[in-house]
N, C-alpha and C positions, 0 to 999 in steps of 0.2 A: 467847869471851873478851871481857869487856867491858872498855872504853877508860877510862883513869882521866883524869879533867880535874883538874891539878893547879893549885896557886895563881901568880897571876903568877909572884912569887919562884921557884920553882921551876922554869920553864920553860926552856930553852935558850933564846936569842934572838940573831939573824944579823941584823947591819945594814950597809948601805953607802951608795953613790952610785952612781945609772946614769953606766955608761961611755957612748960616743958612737960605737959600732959601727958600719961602714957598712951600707947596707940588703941582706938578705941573702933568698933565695927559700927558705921553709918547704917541706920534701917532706913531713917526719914524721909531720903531721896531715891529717885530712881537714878540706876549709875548710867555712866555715859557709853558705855557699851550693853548693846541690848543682850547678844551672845557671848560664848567662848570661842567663837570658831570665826574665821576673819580670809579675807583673800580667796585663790586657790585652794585652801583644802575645803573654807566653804560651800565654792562650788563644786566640789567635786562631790561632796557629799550628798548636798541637794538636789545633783543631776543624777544621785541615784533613788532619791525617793520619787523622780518624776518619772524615770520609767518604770517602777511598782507601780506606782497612782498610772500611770496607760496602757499599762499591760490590763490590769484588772479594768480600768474602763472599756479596754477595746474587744475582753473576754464576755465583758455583760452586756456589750451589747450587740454582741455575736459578730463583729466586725472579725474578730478570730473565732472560726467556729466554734461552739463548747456547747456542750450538752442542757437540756433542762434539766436534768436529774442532779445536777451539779450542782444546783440552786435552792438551799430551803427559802429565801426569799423573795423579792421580786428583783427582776436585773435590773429595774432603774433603780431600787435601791443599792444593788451593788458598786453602781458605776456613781452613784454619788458617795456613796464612804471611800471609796479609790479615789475620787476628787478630793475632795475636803481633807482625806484622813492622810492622802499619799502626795497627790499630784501640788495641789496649793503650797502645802509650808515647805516643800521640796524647791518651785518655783520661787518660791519668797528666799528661801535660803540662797539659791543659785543667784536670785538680783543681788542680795547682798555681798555675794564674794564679789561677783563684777563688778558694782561701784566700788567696793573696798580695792580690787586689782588698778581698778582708773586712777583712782586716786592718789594711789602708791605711787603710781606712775606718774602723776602729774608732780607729786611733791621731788621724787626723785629728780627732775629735771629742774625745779626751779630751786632746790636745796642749797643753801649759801650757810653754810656753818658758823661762818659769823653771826647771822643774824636770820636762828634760826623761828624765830616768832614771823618771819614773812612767808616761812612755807607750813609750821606745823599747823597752823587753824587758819579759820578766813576771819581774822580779826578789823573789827571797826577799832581805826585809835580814838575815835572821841569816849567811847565806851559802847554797852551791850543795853539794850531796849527790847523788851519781853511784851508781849501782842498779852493783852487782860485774857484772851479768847482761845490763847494757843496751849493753856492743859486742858480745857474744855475739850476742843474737836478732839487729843491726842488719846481723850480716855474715854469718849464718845467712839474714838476708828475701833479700838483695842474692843469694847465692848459689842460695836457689830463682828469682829473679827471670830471673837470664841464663841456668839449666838449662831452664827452660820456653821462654826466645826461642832455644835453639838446638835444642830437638826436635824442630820441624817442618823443620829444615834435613838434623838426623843422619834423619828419615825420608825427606826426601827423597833421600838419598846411596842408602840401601838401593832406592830406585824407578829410580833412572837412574845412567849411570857416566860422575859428575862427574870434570873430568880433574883432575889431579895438584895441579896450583896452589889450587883449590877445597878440595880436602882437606886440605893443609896446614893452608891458611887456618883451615878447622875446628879442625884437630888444634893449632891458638894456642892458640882457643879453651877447647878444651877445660883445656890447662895452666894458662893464668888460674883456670880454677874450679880444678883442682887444687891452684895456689897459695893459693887464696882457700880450702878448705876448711883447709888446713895452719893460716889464719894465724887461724881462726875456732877451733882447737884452741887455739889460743896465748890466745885472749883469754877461751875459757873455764877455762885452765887460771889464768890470772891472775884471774877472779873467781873459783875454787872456792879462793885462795891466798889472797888478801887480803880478800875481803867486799867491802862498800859503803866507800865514802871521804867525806869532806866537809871543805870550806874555808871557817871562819867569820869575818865580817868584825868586828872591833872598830868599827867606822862604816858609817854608810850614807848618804849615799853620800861617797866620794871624788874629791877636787879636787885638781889643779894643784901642789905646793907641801908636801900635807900630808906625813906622817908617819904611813904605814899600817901595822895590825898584822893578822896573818895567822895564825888557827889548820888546821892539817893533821892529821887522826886517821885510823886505819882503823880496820873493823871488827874485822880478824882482823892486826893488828900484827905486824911481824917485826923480827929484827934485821939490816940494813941493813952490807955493806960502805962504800958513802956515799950519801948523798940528798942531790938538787942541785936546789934551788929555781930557775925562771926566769919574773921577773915580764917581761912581752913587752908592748908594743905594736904589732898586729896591721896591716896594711893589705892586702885581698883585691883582687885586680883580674881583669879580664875582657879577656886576650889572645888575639890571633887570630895563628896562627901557620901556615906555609905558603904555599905564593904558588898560586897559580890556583886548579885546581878542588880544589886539596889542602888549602887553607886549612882552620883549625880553630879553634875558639875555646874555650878552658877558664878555667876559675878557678884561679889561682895568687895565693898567700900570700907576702906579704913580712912580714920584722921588721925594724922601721921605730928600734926601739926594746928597751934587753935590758937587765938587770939580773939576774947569777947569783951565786946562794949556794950553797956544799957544804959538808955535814956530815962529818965524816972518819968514817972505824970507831966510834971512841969513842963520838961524838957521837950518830951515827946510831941505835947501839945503846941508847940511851937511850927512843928510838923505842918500844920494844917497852913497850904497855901504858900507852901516855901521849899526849898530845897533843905536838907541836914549832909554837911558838911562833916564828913569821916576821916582821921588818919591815923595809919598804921607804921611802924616800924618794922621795917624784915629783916632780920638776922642776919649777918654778914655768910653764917654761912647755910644758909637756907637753900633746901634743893629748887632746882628750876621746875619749868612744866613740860611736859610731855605729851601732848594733847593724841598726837600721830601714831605712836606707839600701842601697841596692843600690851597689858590690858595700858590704857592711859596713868597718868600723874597729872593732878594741875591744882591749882588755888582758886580757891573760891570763894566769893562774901553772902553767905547767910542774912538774909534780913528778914526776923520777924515779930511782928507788933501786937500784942492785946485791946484789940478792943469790945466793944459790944455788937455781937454779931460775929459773921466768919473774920478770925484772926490773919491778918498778913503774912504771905510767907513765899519768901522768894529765892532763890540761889542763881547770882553771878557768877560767871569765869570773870577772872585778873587776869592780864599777860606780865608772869612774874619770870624771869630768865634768867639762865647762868650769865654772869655777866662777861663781856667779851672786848677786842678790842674797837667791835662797829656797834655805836649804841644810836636809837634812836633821840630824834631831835625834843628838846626839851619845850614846854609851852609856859607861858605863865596866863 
């Protein structure tokens, strides 16, 4: 079914004033930094778990000679937990700082402080377009990812008899994937629902102050108990939690910043076969985005709808920016 784009006039259109919310910690989404650790000291770290994971591969499989007496299990078991446990996320870590170093480096060069929405993201100006299929394969990779780091553990259960506390430990494990396969049905049951989505900007970019307009369509349109618009300003941080050797450090989402609109029945139902037509008011003095920055800052639009069956639910980036004296060209 294709999306009818109807004339201004015709559009439904939701306006307000961001309220002044206190800052509140985001669970909903996954944030935009998958780690804490970023560039250079990324890799440096990770090119030390890759010579762990080769040392112990290259000890089991007698490439450096070592003893059998040294081994309560089998070497090919050994030289697969040095893979999976050492060598792999070590490898993974070490790509990550090197495309983060490229990157750095590309933005470094093309860096214009005026107008810096041309280097912080690889922004489209007509807006951003989301594949229906792209959290399916995302939590489909994640879920071969942790099956393959826990089969060298499920074979080694079957070689020795781990005691009681070990197997639980596992049998977590295993539930996590369990719960991860359920919620990976869930996200392809919502792209075989609704198709691809996309959020087009009347301006490019947005500043401080203005008066932004927001189109929303799907590919495969429904009719909507209600749809609730939430334009957000984002701030991601890098907390270390636990005291001694239990410390931990993850990335946690705050909303710094919220602005919500809901469509009722009526309104929502109007959805079906048309674009809905959104605008926002930004604070004169609202912070910009920070996309490049480690941890990141940015604004984003929350879109999501009740209906029968898996509920919509989506999050855009804006390019919202401190404003300067080089703006982008305006469209009607």
């Amino acid at each position: 079914m294709n999306v009818r784009t109807p004339s201004e006039t015709d559009l439904p259109r939701i306006e307000g004033a961001i309220p002044e919310p206190p800052r509140r910690v985001l669970a909903s989404h996954e944030p935009r930094s998958k780690t804490t650790v970023h560039g250079a000291p990324a890799a440096l770290f990770g090119s030390i778990f890759v010579a762990a994971g080769a040392l112990i591969v290259l000890c089991a499989l007698n490439v450096i000679p070592t003893d059998d007496a040294d081994f309560n299990v089998s070497r090919e078991l050994v030289a697969v937990i040095g893979g999976t446990f050492f060598a792999l996320p070590g490898a993974s870590l070490v790509l990550h700082g090197l495309v983060g170093i490229v990157a750095q480096r590309r933005r470094d060069r093309a860096r214009v402080v005026e107008a810096p929405w041309r280097w912080d993201h690889a922004w489209s100006q007509d807006g951003e377009q989301h594949s229906g299929f792209g959290p399916f394969r995302s939590r489909v990779l994640g879920i071969v990812g942790i099956s393959l780091f826990l089969v060298p553990f499920h074979w080694l259960g079957f070689e020795i008899d781990w005691p009681w506390p070990l197997r639980i430990g596992l049998g977590f494990f295993d539930m996590i994937i369990a719960v991860a396969i359920g919620d990976a049905f869930l996200r392809l049951a919502r792209a075989l629902r609704y198709g691809s989505s996309s959020l087009r900007y009347d301006h490019f970019p947005y500043h401080p102050g203005d008066s932004i307009g927001l189109r929303f369509s799907l590919a495969r349109p429904r009719e909507f108990g209600s749809l609730r618009f939430t334009l957000r300003y984002v701030e991601e941080a890098y907390e270390t939690h636990g005291t001694g050797q239990n410390r931990t450090q993850r990335v946690v989402r705050y909303a710094a910043h919220e602005q919500v609109h809901v469509l009722n029945r009526e309104e929502a139902s109007w959805v079906r076969g048309s674009d809905v037509a959104v605008a926002f008011s930004i604070p004169p003095d609202a912070p910009g985005t920070a996309l490049s920055e480690r941890p990141p800052r940015y604004w984003e639009v929350h879109v999501s709808g009740e209906t029968i069956g898996p509920d919509l639910d989506e999050v855009f980036l804006v390019p919202i920016y401190a404003r300067s004296p080089v703006v982008g060209p305006r469209r009607n």
